[in-house]
C-alpha positions in Angstrom: 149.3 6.4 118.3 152.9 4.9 118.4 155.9 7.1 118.3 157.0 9.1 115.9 159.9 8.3 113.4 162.8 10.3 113.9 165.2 10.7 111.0 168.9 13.1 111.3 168.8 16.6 109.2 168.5 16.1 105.4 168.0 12.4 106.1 164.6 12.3 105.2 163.1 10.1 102.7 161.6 11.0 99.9 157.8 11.6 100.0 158.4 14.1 103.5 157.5 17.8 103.7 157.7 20.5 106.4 154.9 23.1 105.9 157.7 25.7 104.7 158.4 22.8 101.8 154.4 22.4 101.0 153.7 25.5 100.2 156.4 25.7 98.5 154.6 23.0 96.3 151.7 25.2 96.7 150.4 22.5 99.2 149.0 21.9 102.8 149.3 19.8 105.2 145.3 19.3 104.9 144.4 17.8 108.5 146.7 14.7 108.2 148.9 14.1 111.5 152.2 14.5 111.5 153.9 11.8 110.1 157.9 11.8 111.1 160.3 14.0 113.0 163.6 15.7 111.8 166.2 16.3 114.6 169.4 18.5 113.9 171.4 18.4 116.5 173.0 21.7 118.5 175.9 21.9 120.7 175.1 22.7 125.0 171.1 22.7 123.6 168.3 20.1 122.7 168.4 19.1 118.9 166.0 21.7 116.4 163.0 19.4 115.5 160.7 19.9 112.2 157.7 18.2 111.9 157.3 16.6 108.7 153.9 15.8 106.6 153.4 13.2 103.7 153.4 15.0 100.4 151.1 12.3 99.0 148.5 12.9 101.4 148.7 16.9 100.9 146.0 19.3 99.4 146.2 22.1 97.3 146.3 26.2 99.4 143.0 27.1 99.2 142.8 29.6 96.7 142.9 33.6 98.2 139.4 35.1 97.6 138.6 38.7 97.3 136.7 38.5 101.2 139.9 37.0 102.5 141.8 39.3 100.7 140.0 42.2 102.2 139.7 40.8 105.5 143.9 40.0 105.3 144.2 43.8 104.3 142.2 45.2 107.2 144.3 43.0 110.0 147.1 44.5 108.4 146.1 48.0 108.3 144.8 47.1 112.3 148.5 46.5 113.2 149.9 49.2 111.3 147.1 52.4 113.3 149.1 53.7 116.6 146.1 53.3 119.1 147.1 56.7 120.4 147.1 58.8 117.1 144.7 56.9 115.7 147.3 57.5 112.3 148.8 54.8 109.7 152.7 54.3 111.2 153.4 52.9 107.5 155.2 49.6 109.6 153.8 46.9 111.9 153.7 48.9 114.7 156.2 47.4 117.7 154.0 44.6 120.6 156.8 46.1 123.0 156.1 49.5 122.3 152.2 49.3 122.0 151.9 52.8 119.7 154.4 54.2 116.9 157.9 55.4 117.6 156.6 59.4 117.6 154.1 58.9 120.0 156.3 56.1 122.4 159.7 58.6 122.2 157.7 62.2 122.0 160.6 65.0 121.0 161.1 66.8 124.4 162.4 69.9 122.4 159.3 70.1 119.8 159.4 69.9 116.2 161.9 72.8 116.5 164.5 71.6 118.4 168.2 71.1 117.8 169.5 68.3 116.7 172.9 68.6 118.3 
């Protein structure tokens, strides 16, 4: 494979897509290689790249059925359990952390305490 063409930001040509502009479009890349590279430059730092894709060679998102629905709704509710409570946080629960904020900062003066 030769290299890569390499075109400044918002220099593209027509008929290139990042993923982000696909589905946009309600499109995916669909197993085509990257076709072209977009490079904006930064200052003391290597340039931002985005890999772009052909838009005539893209394939409709595949439409969300109701297993994948469930099974997207159970690896949500997975990340949202504290493994120490065992209870529903109501957020993504923290990688850094590893449990919810309660059970990670426990209130040293009880549910009674001051809060002065």
């Amino acid at each position: 494979m030769g290299a890569l063409p390499v075109f400044r930001w918002r220099l593209a040509p027509d008929g290139y897509a990042t993923r982000r502009q696909l589905r946009a479009l309600g499109l995916r890349p669909g197993g085509q290689p990257v076709a072209a590279q977009l490079e904006r430059p930064r200052r003391r730092r290597g340039p931002l790249v985005a890999y772009l894709y052909r838009v005539d060679l893209a394939v409709p998102v595949r439409p969300m059925t109701p297993a994948r629905r469930a099974a997207l709704e159970r690896a949500n509710r997975a990340r949202r359990t504290c493994p120490s409570c065992r209870s529903d946080a109501g957020y993504v629960i923290p990688a850094a952390l590893g449990c919810c904020v309660p059970c990670a900062y426990p209130d040293p003066h009880g549910s009674e305490g001051s809060t002065l």
